[in-house]
TORMIDREN-668896 format. One record per residue: x, y, z of N, C-alpha, C in turn; residue in one letter. Coordinates in steps of 0.001 Angstrom, whole numbers, plus 500000, padded with zeros to 6 digits. Layout:
XYZXYZXYZA ...
end
This chain:
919191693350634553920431694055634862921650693178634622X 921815692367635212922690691266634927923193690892633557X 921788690704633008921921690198631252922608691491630668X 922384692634631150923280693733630373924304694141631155X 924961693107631940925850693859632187927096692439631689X 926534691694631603926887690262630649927186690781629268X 926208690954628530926650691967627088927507692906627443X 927816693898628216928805694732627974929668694092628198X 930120693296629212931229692694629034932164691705627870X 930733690849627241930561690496626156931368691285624966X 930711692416624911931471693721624239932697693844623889X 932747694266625652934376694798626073935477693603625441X 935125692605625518935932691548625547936086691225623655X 935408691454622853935197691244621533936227692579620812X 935935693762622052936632694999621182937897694383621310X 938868694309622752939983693847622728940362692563621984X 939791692080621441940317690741620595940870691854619431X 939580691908619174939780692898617874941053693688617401X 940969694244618416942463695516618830943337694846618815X 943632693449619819944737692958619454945219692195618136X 944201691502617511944653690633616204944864692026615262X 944414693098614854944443694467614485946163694846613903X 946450694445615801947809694922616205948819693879615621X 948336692805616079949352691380615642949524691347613966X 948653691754613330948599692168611373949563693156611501X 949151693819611643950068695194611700951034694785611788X 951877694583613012953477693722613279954225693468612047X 953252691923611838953570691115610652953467691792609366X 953155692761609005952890692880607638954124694113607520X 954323694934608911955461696020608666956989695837608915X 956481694167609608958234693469609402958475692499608062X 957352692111608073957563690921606761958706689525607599X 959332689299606453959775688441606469961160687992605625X 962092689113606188962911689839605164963668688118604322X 963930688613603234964472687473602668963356686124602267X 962177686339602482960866686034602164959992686123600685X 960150685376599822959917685923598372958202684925598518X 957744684767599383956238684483599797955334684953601222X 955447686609600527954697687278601991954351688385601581X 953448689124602146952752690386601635953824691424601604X 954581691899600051955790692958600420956636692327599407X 956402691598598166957340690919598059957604691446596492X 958525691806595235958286691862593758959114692158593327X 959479691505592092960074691130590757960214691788589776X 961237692259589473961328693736587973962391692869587368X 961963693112585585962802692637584876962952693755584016X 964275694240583805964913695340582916965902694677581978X 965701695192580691966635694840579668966926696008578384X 968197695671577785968259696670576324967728696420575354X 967733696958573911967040696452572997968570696647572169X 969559697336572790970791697131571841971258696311571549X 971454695617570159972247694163569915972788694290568785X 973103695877568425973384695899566844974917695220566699X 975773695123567495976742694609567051976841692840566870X 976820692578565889976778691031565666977862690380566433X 979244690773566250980270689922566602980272690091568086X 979850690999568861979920690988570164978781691219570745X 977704691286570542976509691766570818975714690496570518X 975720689922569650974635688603569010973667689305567814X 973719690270567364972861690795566738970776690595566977X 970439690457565675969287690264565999968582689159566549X 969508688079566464969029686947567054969278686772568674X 970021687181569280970300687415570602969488688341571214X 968881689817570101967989690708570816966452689890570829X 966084689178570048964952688255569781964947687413571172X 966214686693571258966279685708572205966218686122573541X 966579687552574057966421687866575219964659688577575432X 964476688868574698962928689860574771962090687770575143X 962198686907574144961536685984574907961840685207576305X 962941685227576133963227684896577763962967685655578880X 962921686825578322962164687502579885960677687765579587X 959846687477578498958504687184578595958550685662579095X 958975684916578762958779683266579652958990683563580967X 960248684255581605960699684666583054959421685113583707X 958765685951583267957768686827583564956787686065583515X 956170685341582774955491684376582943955158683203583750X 956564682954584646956770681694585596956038682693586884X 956356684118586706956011685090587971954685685395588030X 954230685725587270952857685706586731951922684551587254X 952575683243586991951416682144586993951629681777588597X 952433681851588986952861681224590540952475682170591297X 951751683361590958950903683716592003951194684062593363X 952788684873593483953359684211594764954107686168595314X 954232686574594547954723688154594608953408689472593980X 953823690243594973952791691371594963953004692223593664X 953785692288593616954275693085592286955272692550591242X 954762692411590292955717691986588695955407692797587807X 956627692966587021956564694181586215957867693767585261X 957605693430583922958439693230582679958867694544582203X 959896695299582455959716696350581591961322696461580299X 961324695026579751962253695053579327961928695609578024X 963153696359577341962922696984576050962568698531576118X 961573699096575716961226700844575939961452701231577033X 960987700417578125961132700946579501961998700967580475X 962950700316579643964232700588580449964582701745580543X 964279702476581299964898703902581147965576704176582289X 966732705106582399967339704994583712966330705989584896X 966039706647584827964502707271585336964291706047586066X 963215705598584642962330704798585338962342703946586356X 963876703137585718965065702119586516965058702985588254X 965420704097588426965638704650589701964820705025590512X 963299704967590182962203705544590899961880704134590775X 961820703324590426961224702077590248962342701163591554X 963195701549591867964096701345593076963473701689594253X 963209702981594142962747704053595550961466703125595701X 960821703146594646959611702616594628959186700614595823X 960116700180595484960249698853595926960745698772597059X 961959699949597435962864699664599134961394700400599472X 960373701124599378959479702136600287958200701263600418X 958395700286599518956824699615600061957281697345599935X 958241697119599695958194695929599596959326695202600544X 959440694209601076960507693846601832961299692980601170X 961164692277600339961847691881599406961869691606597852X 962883692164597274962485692317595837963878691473595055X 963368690978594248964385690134593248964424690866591817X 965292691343591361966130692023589728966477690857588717X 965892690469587594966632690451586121966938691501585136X 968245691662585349968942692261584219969393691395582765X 968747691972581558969715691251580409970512692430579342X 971379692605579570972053693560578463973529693392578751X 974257694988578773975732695184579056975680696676579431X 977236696195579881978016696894580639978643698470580232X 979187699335580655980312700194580090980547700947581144X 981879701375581176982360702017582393982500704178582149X 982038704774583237981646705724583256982395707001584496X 981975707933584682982668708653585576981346709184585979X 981541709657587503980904710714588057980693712197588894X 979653713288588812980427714161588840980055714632590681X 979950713725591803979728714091592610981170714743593070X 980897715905593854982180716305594463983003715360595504X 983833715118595482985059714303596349984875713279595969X 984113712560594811984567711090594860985742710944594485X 986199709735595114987868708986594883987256708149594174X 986452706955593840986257706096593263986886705917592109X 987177707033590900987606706949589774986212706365588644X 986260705446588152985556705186586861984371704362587764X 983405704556587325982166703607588271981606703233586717X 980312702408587175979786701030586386978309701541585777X 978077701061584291976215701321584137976142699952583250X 974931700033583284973701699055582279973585699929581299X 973364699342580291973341699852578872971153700106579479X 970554701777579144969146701313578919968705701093577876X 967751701179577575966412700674576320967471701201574788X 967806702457574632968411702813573647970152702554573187X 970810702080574836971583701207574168973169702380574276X 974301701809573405975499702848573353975104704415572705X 975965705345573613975742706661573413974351707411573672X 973333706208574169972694707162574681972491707253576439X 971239707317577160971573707200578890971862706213579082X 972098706131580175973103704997580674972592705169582372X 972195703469582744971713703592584423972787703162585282X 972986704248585999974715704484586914974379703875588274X 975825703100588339975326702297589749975059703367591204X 976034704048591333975728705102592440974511705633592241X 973848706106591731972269706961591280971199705637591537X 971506704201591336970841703084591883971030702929593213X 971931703294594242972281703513595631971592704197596246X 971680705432595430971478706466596028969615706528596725X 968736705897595787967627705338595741967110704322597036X 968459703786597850968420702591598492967811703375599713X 967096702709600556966254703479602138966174702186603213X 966317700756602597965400700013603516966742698716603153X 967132698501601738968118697647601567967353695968601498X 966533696069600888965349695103600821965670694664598998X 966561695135598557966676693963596979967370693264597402X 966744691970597827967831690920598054968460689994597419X 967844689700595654968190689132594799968621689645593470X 969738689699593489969881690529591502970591689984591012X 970061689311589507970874688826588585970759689593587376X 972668689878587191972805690996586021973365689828584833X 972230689685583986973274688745582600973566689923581897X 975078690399582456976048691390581647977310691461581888X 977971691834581678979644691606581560980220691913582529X 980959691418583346981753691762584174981686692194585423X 979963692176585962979817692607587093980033691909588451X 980005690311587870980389689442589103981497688991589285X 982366689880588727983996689642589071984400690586590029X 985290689858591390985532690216592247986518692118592087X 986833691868591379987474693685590831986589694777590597X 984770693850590417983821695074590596982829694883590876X 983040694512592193982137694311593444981635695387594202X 982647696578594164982413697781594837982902698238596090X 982549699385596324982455699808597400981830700683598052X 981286701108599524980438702514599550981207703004600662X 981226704387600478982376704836601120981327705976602325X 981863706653603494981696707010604276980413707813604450X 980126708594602910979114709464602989977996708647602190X 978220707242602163977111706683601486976979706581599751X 977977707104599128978544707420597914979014705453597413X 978241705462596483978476703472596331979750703616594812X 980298702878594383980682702050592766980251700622592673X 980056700429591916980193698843591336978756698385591496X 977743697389590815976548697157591059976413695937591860X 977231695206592711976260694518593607976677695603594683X 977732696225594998977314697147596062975984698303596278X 976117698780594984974742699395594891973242699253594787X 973353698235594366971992697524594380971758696502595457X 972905696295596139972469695238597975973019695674598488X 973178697531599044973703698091599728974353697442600921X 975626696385600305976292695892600982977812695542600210X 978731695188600801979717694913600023980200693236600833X 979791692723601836980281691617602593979651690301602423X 979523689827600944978806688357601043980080687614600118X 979577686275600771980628685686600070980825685346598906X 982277685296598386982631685351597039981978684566596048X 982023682796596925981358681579596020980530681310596866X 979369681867596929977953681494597550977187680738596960X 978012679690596031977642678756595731977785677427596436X 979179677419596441980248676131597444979592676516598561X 979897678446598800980068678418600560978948679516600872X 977836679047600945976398680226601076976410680642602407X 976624682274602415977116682692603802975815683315604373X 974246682391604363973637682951604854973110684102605324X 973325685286604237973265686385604714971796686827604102X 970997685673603352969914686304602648970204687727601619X 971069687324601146971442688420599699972058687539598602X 971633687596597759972184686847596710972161687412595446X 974093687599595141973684688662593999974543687503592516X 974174687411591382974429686573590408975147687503589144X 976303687476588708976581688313587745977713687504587015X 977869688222585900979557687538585175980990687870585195X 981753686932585536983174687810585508983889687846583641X 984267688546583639984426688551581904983739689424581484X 983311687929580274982057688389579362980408687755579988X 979735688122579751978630686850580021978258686222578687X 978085685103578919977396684037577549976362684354576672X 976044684468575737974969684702574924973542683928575358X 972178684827575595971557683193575292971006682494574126X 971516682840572883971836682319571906972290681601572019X 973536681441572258974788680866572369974337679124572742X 974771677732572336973758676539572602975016675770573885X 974824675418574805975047674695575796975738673343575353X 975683672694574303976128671525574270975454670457574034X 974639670311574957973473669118574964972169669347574389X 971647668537573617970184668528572664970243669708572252X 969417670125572438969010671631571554969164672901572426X 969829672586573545969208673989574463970904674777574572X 969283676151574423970690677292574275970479677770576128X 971366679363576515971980679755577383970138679950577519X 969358680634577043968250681355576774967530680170578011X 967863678782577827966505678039578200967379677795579613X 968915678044579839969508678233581258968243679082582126X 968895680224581453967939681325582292966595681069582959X 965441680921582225964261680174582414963569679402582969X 964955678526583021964624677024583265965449677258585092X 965908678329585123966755678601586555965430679167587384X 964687680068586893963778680843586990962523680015587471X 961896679348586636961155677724586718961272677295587662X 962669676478588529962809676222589719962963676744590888X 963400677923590795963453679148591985962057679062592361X 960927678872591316959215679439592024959115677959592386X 960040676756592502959352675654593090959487675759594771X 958569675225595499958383675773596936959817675176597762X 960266675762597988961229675261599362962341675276598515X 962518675739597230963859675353596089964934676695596871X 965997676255596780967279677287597065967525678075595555X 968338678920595454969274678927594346970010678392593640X 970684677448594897971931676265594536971003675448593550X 969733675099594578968709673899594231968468674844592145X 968241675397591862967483675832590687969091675728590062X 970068676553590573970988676310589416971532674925589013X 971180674226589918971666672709589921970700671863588855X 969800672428588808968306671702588427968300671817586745X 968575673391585963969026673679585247970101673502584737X 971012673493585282972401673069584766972045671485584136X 971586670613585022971442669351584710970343669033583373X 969193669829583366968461669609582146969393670258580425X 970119671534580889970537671587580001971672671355579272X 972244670908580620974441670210579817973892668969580525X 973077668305580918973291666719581369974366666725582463X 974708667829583134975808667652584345974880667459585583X 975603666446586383974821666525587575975012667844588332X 975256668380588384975485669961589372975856671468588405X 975279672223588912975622673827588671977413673827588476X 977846673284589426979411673260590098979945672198589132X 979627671551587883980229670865586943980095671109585701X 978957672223585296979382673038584049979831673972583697X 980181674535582402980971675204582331980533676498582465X 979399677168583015979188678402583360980110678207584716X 980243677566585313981170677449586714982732676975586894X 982749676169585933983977675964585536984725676895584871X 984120677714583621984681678202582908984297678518581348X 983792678883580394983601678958578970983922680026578291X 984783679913577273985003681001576082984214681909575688X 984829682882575320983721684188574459984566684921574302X 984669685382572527985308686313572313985868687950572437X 987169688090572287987506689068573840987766690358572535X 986950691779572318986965692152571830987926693548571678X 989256693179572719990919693650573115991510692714572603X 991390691589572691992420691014572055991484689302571124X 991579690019570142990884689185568844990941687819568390X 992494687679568601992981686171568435993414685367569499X 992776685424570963992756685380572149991265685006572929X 990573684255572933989579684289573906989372684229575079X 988644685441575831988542685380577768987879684052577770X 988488683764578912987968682648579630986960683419581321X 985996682843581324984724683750581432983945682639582516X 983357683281583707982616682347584271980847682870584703X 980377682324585174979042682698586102979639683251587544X 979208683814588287979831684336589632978203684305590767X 978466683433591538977173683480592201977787684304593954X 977259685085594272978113685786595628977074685944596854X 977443685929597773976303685582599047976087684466599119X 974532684578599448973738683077600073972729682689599052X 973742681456598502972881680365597788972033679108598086X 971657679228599085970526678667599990969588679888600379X 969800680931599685968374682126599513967041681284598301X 965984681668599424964959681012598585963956682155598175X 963981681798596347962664683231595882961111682499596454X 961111681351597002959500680817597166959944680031598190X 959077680531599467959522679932600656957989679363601198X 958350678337602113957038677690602446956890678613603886X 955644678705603474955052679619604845955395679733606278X 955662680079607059956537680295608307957657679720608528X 958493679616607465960102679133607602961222680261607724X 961712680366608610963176681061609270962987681499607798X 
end
């Protein structure tokens, strides 16, 4: 009698473990670890155009060449590091604005944090919701490029449920200049793409200098953005092996943003810091309003640049 009443207790006591570690998974896996780019919930989309027909402002075919490999190398650093639940290259055909917008819904509904490469451009657009004031709002050129769809920043908002993209870098024109940053207005109605895509408008300007800890970090260009054709200065490396080589250090464990743009900057202009070349300082590119005139053009890093895409396991 005894001995079975020893086993049931035995039992009893094995179910409740059970139930509770059960419960304690559960917790953890439906909060994550927001701002966490190493935890179950976590993935990486890279979208790009295949438009580059214009040589003088576009790069032609050598710039469309040069971006299709840089985001197979990008994709590749994601791939091998083994570190996000979901990666997905869909630069070129699959850029579609569709796809682009369910592929949104798709990531705020099941992942807690997701990081964006964009490589293409810009053009400014209208929309036909009733009462917007906004005036002209913002798209990405998709897969097919001018005159045909076009992925609209509000319709990327609109997609938003959970507010879990916490990293997006757009290499395209003009989005990380403070004039189109955005805004979302009362009924949830967004402009501009870091508002729409980090359903937020409040991180700081140079979250480079001054990383306002907010775990959002959005990367874009004021201007023009640089070719990655285009060669850096030092040895052989073009904008192309920036990118990459930014990318490269982000998957090193405990690396910041600051830490990768710093890391890169230095292999490829020989500057000791992000904050001493001329993506930060400043660099030319021809301004296709005024011809005999070149914008002077920067990198724009906004939020928190002490956001880490590869974090060591139970760190804040």
């Amino acid at each position: 009698m005894k001995k079975n009443v020893a086993l049931t207790l035995l039992c009893l006591l094995l179910s409740v473990s059970l139930i509770f570690s059960i419960l304690i998974l559960s917790i953890d896996n439906e909060n994550g670890s927001h701002g966490d780019g190493k935890n179950e919930g976590s993935a990486f989309i890279i979208w790009g155009t295949l438009d580059y027909t214009d040589e003088t402002y576009m790069g032609g075919e050598k710039e469309r060449n040069a971006s299709r490999d840089v985001c197979d190398t990008i994709y590749g650093f994601f791939a091998d590091a083994h570190a996000y639940d979901y990666i997905e290259n869909f630069w070129g055909n699959d850029t579609q604005p569709d796809q682009v917008y369910s592929n949104v819904s798709y990531c705020e509904e099941n992942y807690n944090f997701t990081a964006i490469f964009y490589k293409g451009h810009s053009l400014g657009t209208h929309c036909d919701v009733e009462n917007c004031t906004f005036g002209e709002h913002w798209t990405l050129y998709a897969a097919g490029g001018y005159r045909e769809e076009y992925i609209v920043d509000y319709l990327i908002h609109d997609r938003m449920s959970s507010g879990t993209h916490d990293f997006v870098f757009l290499w395209t024109c003009g989005y990380g200049a403070e004039d189109k940053i955005g805004e979302i207005d009362e009924n949830g109605h967004s402009v501009g793409m870091l508002a729409s895509w980090m359903d937020t408008t409040d991180l700081e300007a140079d979250g480079y200098a001054s990383p306002d800890g907010s775990n959002h970090c959005f990367i874009g260009f004021d201007v023009y953005s640089i070719w990655f054709s285009n060669k850096t200065g030092y040895a052989d490396f073009d904008y192309g092996d920036f990118a990459s080589l930014f990318f490269k250090y982000a998957l090193y464990e405990g690396w910041t943003i600051n830490d990768a743009l710093d890391a890169a900057a230095e292999e490829t202009h020989w500057q000791s810091s992000f904050g001493d070349c001329r993506l930060y300082t400043g660099y030319l590119m021809a301004d296709p309003y005024n011809p005999e005139q070149p914008a002077v053009c920067y990198m724009r890093v906004w939020g928190d640049g002490n956001l880490k895409l590869l974090r060591v396991e139970g760190e804040d």
